[in-house]
Phi, psi and omega in degrees: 000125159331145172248087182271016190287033149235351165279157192073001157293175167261140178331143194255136184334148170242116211253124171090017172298131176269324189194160185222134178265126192069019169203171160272156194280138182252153175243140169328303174313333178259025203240019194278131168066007154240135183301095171290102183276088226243123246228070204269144175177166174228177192247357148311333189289126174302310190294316176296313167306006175270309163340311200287293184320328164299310203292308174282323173287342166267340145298331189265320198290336207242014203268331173314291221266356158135001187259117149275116143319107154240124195247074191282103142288108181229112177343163118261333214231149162274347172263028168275338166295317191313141185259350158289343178274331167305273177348295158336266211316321206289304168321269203321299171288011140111007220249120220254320205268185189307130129256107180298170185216106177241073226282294187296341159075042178295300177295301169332285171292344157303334177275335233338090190246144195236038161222143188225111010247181185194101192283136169227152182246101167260118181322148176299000150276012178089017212252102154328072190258006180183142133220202194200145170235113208046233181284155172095154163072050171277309197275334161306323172268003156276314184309312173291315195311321188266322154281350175277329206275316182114000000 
């Protein structure tokens, strides 16, 4: 069964960031008038590393044409906290857009969400108009990625 409680909500704050890797810390507001992917995965988890080459080539092909990439790094494991082992991983994979580091798993319930990886698509008015849980369903969330941009 779909877990449909956050579409058609508005993005949810991103709460309890310990530190953000590749950015500067962003607020929902300043994400205003961009298509938002918002990204939960950790980098031990096999499914979320399955994930990543989609997930970073779609940053690179649409971040031009208006799609931000939030990569919400949340630990499952303890040595998933270290933000220098994120950081490795941030390397190996290639991985250029914002990551919160959501050690406390604030933002995670915000989402409330219980899953890695787990995608969410917000519209350029901030509006939760699609997501997905776990591997798969790539070319259908490239397909939206490109109709929310217009």
């Amino acid at each position: 069964k779909r877990d449909d409680v956050n579409l058609n909500q508005p993005l949810h704050p991103f709460q309890g960031i310990e530190q953000w890797l590749n950015s500067e810390p962003l607020r929902v507001s300043d994400l205003a008038g961009k298509v938002v992917l918002v990204q939960f995965w950790t980098f031990g988890c096999i499914n979320s590393q399955r994930t990543l080459p989609y997930v970073t080539r779609w940053h690179q092909q649409y971040a031009d044409q208006g799609l931000q990439v939030i990569g919400v790094h949340t630990p499952e494991f303890v040595y998933e906290h270290d933000s220098n082992n994120v950081s490795k991983a941030l390397e190996e994979y290639q991985i250029k857009y914002p990551v919160p580091l959501d050690n406390d798993y604030q933002t995670w319930k915000a989402y409330r969400n219980r899953y890695w990886p787990h995608l969410f698509l917000a519209d350029r008015d901030g509006i939760i108009a699609y997501h997905h849980i776990g591997e798969g369903a790539y070319q259908e969330t490239e397909q939206t990625i490109q109709k929310l941009l217009g």
